[in-house]
TIMARVEX-150435 format. One record per residue (C-alpha): residue in three letters; chain; x, y, z. Coordinates in steps of 0.05 Angstrom, whole numbers, plus 5000, padded with zeros to 4 digits. Layout:
+---------+--------+------+------+------+
| residuo | cadena |   xx |   yy |   zz |
+---------+--------+------+------+------+
|     Ala |      A |    X |    Y |    Z |
...
+---------+--------+------+------+------+
//
This chain:
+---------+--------+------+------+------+
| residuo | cadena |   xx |   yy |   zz |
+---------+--------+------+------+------+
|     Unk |      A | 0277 | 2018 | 4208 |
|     Unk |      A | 0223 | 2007 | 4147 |
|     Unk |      A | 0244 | 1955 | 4098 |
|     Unk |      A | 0284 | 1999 | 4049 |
|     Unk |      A | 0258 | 1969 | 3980 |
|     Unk |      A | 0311 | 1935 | 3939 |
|     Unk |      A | 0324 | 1952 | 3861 |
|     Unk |      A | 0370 | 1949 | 3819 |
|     Unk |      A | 0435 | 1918 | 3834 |
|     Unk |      A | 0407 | 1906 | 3901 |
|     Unk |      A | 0408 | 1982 | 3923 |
|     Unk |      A | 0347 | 2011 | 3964 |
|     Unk |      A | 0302 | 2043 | 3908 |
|     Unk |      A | 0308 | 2110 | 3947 |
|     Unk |      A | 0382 | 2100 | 3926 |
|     Unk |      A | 0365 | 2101 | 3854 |
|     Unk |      A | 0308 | 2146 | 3853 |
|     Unk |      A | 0357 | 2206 | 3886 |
|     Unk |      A | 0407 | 2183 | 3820 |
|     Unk |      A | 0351 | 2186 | 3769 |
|     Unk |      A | 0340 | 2251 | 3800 |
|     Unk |      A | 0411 | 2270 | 3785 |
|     Unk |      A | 0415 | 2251 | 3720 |
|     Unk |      A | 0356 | 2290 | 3701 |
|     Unk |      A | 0370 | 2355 | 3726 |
|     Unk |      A | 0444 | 2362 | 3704 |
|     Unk |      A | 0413 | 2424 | 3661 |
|     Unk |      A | 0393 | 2372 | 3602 |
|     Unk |      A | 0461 | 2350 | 3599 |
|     Unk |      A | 0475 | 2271 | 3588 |
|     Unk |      A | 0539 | 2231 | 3605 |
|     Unk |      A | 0599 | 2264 | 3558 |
|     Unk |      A | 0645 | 2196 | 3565 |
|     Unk |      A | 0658 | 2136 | 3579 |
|     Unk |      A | 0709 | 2147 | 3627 |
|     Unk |      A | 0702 | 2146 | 3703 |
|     Unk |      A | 0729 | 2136 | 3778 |
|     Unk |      A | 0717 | 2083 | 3819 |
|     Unk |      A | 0667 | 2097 | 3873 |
|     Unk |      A | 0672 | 2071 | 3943 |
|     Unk |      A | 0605 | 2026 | 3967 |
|     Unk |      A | 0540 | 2056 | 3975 |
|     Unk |      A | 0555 | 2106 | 3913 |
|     Unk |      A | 0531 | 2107 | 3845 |
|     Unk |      A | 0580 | 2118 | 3783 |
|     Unk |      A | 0584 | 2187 | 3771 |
|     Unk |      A | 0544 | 2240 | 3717 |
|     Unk |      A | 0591 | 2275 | 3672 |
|     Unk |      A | 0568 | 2337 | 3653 |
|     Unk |      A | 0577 | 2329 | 3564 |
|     Unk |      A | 0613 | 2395 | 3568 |
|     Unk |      A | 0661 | 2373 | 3623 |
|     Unk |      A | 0680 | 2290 | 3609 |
|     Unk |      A | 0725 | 2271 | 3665 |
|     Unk |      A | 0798 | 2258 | 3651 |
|     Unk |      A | 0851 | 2247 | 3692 |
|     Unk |      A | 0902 | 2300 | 3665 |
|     Unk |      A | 0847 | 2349 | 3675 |
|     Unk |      A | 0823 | 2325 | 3747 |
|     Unk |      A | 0903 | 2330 | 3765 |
|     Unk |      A | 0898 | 2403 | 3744 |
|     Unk |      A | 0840 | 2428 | 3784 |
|     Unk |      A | 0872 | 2384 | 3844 |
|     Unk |      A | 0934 | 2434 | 3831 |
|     Unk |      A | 0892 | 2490 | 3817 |
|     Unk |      A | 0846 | 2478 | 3874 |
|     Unk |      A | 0904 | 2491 | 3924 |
|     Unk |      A | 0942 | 2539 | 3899 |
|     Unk |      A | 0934 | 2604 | 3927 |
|     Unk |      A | 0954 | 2648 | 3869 |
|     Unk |      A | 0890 | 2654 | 3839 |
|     Unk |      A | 0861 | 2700 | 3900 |
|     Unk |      A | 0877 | 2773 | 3891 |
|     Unk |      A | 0935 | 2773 | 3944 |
|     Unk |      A | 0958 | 2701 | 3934 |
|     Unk |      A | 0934 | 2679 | 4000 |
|     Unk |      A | 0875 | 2647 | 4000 |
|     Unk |      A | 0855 | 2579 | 3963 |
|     Unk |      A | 0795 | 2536 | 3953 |
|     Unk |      A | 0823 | 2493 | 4000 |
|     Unk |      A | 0821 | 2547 | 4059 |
|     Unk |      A | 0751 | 2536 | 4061 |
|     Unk |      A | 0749 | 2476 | 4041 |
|     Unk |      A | 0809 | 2433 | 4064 |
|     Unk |      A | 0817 | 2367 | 4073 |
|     Unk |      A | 0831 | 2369 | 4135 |
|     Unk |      A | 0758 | 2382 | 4165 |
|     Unk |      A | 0724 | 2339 | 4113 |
|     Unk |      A | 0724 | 2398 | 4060 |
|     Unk |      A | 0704 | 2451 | 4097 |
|     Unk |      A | 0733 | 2494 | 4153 |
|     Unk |      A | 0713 | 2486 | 4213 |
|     Unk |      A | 0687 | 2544 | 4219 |
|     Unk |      A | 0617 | 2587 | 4231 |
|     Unk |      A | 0634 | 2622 | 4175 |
|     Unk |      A | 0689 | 2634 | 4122 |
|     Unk |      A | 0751 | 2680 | 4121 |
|     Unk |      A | 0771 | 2706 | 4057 |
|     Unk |      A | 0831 | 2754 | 4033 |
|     Unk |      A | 0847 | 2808 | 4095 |
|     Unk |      A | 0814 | 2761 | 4144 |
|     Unk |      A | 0745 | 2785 | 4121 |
|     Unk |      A | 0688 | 2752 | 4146 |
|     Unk |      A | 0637 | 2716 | 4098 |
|     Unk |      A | 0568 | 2708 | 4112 |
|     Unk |      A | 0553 | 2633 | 4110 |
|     Unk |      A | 0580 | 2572 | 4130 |
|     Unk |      A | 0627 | 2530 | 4078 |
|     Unk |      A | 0581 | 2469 | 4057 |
|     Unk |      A | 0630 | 2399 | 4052 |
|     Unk |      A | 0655 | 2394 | 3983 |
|     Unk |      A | 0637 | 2311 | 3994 |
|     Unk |      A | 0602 | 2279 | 3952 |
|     Unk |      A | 0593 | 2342 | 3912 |
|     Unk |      A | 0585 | 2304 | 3844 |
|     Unk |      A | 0514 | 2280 | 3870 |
|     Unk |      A | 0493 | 2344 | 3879 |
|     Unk |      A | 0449 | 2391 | 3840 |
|     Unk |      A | 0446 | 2474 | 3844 |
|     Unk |      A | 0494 | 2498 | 3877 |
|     Unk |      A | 0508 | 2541 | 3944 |
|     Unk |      A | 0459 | 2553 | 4005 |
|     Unk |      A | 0411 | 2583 | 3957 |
|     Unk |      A | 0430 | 2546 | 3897 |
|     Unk |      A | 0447 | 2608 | 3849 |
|     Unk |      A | 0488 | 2573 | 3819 |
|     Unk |      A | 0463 | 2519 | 3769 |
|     Unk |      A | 0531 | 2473 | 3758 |
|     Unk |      A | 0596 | 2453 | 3794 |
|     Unk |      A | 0632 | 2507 | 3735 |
|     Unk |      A | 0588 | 2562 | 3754 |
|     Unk |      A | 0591 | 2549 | 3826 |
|     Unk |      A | 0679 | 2545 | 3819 |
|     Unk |      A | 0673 | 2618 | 3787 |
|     Unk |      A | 0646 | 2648 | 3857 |
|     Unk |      A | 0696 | 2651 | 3901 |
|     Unk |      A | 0749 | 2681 | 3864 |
|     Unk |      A | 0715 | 2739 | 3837 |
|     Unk |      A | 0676 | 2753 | 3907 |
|     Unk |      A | 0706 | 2811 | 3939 |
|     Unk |      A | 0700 | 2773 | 4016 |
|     Unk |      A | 0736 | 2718 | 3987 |
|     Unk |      A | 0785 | 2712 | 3941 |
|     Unk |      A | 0776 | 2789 | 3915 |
|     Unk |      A | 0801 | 2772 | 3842 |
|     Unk |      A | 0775 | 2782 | 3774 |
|     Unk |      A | 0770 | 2731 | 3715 |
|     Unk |      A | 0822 | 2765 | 3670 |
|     Unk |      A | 0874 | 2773 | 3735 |
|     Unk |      A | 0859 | 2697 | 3750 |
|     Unk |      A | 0873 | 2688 | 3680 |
|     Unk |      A | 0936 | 2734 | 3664 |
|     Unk |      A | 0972 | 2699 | 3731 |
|     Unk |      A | 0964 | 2633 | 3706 |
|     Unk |      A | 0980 | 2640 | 3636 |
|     Unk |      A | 1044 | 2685 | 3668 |
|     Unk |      A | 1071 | 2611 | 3701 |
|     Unk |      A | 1103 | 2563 | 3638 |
|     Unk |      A | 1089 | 2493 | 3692 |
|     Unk |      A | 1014 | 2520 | 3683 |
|     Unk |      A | 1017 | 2524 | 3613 |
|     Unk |      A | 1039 | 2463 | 3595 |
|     Unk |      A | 0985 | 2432 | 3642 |
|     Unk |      A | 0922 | 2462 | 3612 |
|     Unk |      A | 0949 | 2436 | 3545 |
|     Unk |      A | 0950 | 2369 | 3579 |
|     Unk |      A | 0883 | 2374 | 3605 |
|     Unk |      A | 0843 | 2415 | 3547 |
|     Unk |      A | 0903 | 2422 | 3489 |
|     Unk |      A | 0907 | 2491 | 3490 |
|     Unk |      A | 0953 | 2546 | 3517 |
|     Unk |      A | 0911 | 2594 | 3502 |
|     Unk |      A | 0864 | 2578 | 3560 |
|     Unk |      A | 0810 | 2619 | 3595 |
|     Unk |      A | 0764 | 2621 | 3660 |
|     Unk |      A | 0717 | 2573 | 3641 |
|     Unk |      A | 0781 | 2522 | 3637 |
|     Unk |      A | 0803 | 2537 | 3700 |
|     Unk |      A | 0730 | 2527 | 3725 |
|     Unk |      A | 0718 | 2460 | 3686 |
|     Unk |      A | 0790 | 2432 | 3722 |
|     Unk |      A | 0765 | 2456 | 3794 |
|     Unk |      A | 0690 | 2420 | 3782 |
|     Unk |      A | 0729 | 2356 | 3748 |
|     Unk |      A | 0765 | 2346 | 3810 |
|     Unk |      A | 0714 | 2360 | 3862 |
|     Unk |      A | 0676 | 2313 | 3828 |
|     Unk |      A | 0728 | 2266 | 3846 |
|     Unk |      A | 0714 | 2280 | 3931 |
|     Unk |      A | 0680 | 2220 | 3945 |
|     Unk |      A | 0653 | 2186 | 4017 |
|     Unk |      A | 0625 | 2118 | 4012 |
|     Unk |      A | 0630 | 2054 | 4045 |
|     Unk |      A | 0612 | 2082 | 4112 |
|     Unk |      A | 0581 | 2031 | 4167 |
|     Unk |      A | 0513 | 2043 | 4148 |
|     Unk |      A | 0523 | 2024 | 4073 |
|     Unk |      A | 0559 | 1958 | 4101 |
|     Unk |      A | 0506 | 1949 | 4143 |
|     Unk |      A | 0460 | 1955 | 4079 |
|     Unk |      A | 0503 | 1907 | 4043 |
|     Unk |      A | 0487 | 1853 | 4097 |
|     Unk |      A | 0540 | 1869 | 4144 |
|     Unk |      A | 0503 | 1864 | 4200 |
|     Unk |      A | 0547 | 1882 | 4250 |
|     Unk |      A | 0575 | 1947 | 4217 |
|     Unk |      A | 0526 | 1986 | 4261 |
|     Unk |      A | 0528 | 1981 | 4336 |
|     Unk |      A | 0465 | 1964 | 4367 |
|     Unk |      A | 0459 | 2035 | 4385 |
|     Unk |      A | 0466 | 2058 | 4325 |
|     Unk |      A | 0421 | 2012 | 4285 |
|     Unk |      A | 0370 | 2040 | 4350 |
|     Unk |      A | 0386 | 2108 | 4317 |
|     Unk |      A | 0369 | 2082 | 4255 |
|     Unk |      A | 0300 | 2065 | 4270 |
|     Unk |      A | 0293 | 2136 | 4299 |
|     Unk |      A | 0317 | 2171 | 4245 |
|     Unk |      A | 0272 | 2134 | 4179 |
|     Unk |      A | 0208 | 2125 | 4235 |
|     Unk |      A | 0193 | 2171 | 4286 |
|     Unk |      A | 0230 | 2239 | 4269 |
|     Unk |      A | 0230 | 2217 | 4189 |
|     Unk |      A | 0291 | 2251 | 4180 |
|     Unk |      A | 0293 | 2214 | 4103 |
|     Unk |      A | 0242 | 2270 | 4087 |
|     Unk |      A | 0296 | 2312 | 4078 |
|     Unk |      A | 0352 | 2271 | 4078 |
|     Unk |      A | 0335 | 2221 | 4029 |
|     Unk |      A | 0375 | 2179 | 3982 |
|     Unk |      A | 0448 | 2151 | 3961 |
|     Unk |      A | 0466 | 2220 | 3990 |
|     Unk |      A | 0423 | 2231 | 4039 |
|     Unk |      A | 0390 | 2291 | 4016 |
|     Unk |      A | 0339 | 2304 | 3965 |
|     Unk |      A | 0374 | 2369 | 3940 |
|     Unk |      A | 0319 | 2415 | 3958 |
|     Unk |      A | 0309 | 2479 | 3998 |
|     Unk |      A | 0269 | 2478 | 4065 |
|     Unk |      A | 0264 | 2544 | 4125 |
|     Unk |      A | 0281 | 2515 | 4188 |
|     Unk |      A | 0277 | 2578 | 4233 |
|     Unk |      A | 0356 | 2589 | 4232 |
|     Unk |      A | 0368 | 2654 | 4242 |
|     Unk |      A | 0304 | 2682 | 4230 |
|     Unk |      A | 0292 | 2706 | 4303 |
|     Unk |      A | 0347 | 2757 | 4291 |
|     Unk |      A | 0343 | 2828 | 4279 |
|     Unk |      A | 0360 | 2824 | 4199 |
|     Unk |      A | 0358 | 2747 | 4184 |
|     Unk |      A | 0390 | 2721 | 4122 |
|     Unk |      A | 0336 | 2704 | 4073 |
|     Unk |      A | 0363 | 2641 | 4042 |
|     Unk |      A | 0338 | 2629 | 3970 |
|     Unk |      A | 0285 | 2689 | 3959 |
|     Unk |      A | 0349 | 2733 | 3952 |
|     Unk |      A | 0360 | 2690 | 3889 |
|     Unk |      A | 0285 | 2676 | 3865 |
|     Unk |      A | 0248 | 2729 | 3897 |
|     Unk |      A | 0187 | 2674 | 3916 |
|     Unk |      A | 0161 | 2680 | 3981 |
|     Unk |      A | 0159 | 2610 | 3996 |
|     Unk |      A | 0242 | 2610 | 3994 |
|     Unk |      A | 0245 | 2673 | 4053 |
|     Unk |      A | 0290 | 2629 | 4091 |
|     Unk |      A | 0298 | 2577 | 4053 |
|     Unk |      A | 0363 | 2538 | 4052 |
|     Unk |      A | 0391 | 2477 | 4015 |
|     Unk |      A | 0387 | 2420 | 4052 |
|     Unk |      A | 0459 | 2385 | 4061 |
|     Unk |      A | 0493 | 2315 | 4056 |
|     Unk |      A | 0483 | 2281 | 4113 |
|     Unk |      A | 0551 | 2233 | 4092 |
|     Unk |      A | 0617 | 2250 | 4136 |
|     Unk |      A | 0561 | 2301 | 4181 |
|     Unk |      A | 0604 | 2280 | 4244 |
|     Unk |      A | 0663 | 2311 | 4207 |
|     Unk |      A | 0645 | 2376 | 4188 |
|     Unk |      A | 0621 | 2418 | 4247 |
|     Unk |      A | 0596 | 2476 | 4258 |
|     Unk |      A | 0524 | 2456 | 4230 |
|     Unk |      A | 0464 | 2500 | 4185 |
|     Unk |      A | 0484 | 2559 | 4142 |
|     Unk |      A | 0506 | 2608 | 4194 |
|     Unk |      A | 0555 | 2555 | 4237 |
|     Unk |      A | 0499 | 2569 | 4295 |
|     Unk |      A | 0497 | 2497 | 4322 |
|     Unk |      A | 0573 | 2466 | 4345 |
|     Unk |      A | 0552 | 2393 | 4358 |
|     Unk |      A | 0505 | 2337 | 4325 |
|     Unk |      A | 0476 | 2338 | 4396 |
|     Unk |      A | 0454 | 2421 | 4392 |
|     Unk |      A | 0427 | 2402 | 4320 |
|     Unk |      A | 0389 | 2339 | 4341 |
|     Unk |      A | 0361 | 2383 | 4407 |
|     Unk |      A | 0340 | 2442 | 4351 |
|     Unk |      A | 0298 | 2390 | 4310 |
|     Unk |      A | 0267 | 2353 | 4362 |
|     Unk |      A | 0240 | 2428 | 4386 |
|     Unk |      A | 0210 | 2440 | 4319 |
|     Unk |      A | 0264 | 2495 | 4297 |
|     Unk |      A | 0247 | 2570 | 4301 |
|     Unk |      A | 0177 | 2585 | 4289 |
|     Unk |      A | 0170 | 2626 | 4239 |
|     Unk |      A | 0125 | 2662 | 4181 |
|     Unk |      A | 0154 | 2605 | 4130 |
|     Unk |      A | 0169 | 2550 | 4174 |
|     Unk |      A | 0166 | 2488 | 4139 |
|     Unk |      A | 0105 | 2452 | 4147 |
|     Unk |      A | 0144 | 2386 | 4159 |
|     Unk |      A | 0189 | 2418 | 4223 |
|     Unk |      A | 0147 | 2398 | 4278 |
|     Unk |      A | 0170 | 2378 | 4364 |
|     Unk |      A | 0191 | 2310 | 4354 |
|     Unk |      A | 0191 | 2290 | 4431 |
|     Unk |      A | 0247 | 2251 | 4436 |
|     Unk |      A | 0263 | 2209 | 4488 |
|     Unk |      A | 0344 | 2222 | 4511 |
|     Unk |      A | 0361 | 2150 | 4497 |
|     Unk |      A | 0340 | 2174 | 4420 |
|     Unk |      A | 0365 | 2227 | 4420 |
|     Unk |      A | 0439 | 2196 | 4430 |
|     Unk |      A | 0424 | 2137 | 4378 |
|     Unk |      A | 0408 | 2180 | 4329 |
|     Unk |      A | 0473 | 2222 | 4334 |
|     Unk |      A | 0512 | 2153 | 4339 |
|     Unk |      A | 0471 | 2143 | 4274 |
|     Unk |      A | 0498 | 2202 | 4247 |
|     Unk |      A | 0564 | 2184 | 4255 |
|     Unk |      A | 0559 | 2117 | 4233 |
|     Unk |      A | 0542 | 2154 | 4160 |
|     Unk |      A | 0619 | 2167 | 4159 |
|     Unk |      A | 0656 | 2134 | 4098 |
|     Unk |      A | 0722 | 2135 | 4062 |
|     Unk |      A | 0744 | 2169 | 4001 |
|     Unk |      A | 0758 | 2232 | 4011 |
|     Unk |      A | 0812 | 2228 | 4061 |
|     Unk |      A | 0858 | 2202 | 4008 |
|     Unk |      A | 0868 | 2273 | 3974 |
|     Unk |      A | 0931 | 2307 | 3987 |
|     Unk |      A | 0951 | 2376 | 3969 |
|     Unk |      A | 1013 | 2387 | 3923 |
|     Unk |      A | 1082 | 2374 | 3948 |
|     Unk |      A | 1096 | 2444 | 3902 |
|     Unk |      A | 1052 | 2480 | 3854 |
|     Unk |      A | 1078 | 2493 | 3780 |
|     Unk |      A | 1129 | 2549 | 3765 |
+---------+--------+------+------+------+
//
């Protein structure tokens, strides 16, 4: 592995540079308070959005909120059915069910780490955590609910009422309340302290030898940190790989949202933290194991009119190929897998 240059606090300057990064794209928005979480090792304290400060009354809301399936149309279907704990915040699925076992079209994304991410979705539509939140519920292959029926069921439950006033002092609450509580708490899914941020901290033996082989394959000779760069292991940005582009009517990734040719195909590129939790892999579920996604890099993807110029046949040896996806898992941390859902929700 190349000497990972140290900064402040003794992080790898990558670290920092992926935080800067954050703070500067949070839509101009600057740190709203002084209040914050603990983060586990490897993370950086999170970015409060000014219009969204974190407090606890109001992360303890969107927890509630967050599993509660009354606010999809049929009161089935939560966040947390696409996004439950139990398979590191997402499904475990190619791609989503919503209300009348509908199918979605993409894969859920991990809700880990969320806080240190920037636009939103696949194709980043959406600009914050709030707008993102708003989504589901009003999508008619998801939760197949509208703002005002969200709304009128809440305000319809007195244990709810006396919670937002808690949390924002009001009971006259609206969507973009119930949004802000969601985004507080997701802020609050965290994954740190994993082997390889050990390892970084001088625990030398947090990594297997395998995995510190792994290493060296994945910063050197298939550069995967061009991608996945940073405290978070991705450098928020949007890159065609070939996934589904060899079919009939291919998803086209971002240009449905910007129209620019350069994004036909084009899909955010993920976290790499908790990856050996959260299988199926790419937008569409396509790939089931780290091993089917390490074989579809090391072939240089799907060639394609928008390929990216940096997805190129890595020729891997087998022995790499195996330490890198023992790398991979030794990016798994802890955090996250202290969230519970609600005993009961409020009546």
């Amino acid at each position: 592995m190349p000497r990972l240059e140290q900064g402040w606090g003794g992080l790898p300057l990558a670290y920092l540079a992926s935080a800067l990064l954050l703070v500067c794209n949070l839509s101009g928005e600057s740190k709203g308070s002084s209040a914050n979480i603990p983060v586990p090792t490897g993370l950086l304290p999170i970015v409060w959005p000014k219009d969204n400060p974190y407090t606890p009354e109001k992360a303890e809301l969107g927890r509630i909120l967050f599993f509660d399936p009354r606010i999809s149309a049929d009161n089935t279907i939560s966040c947390a059915n696409c996004h439950s704990p139990k398979y590191g915040f997402t499904d475990s699925m190619p791609v989503s069910l919503g209300i009348g076992k509908q199918k979605g079209t993409r894969s859920a994304p991990t809700l880990i780490n969320r806080a240190y991410s920037l636009a939103q979705f696949w194709d980043g539509r959406a600009a914050t955590l709030e707008d993102q939140v708003k989504g589901p519920m009003a999508n008619p292959l998801e939760m197949g609910n509208t703002e005002q029926d969200v709304i009128d069921k809440l305000r319809a439950v007195p244990g709810y009422r006396v919670l937002f006033v808690k949390a924002f002092g009001t009971e006259d609450f609206n969507f973009d309340h119930v949004a802000k509580a969601i985004a507080t708490f997701e802020r609050t899914v965290l994954s740190g302290n994993s082997a390889f941020d050990r390892y970084q901290a001088g625990e030398k033996k947090a990594l297997t030898p395998q995995q510190v082989r792994g290493m060296n394959v994945f910063f050197k000779k298939a550069k995967c940190d061009k991608c996945h760069d940073g405290m978070n292991f991705t450098t928020n940005d949007y890159h065609n790989l070939g996934v589904g582009t060899d079919r009939p009517e291919p998803d086209v990734g971002r240009f449905s949202f910007t129209k620019d040719p350069k994004d036909w195909a084009a899909f955010k590129t993920p976290t790499l933290r908790d990856i050996a939790e959260t299988p199926p892999y790419m937008h569409d579920g396509s790939l089931k194991t780290l091993k089917e996604v390490v074989e579809f890099y090391d072939k240089g993807g799907i060639l394609n009119k928008n390929l990216d110029h940096d997805i190129k046949p890595l020729k891997l040896t087998v022995e790499e190929k195996d330490s890198l996806v023992e790398f991979l898992r030794g990016l798994s941390g802890r955090g996250w897998q202290n969230i519970k859902a609600p005993e009961t929700f409020p009546e």
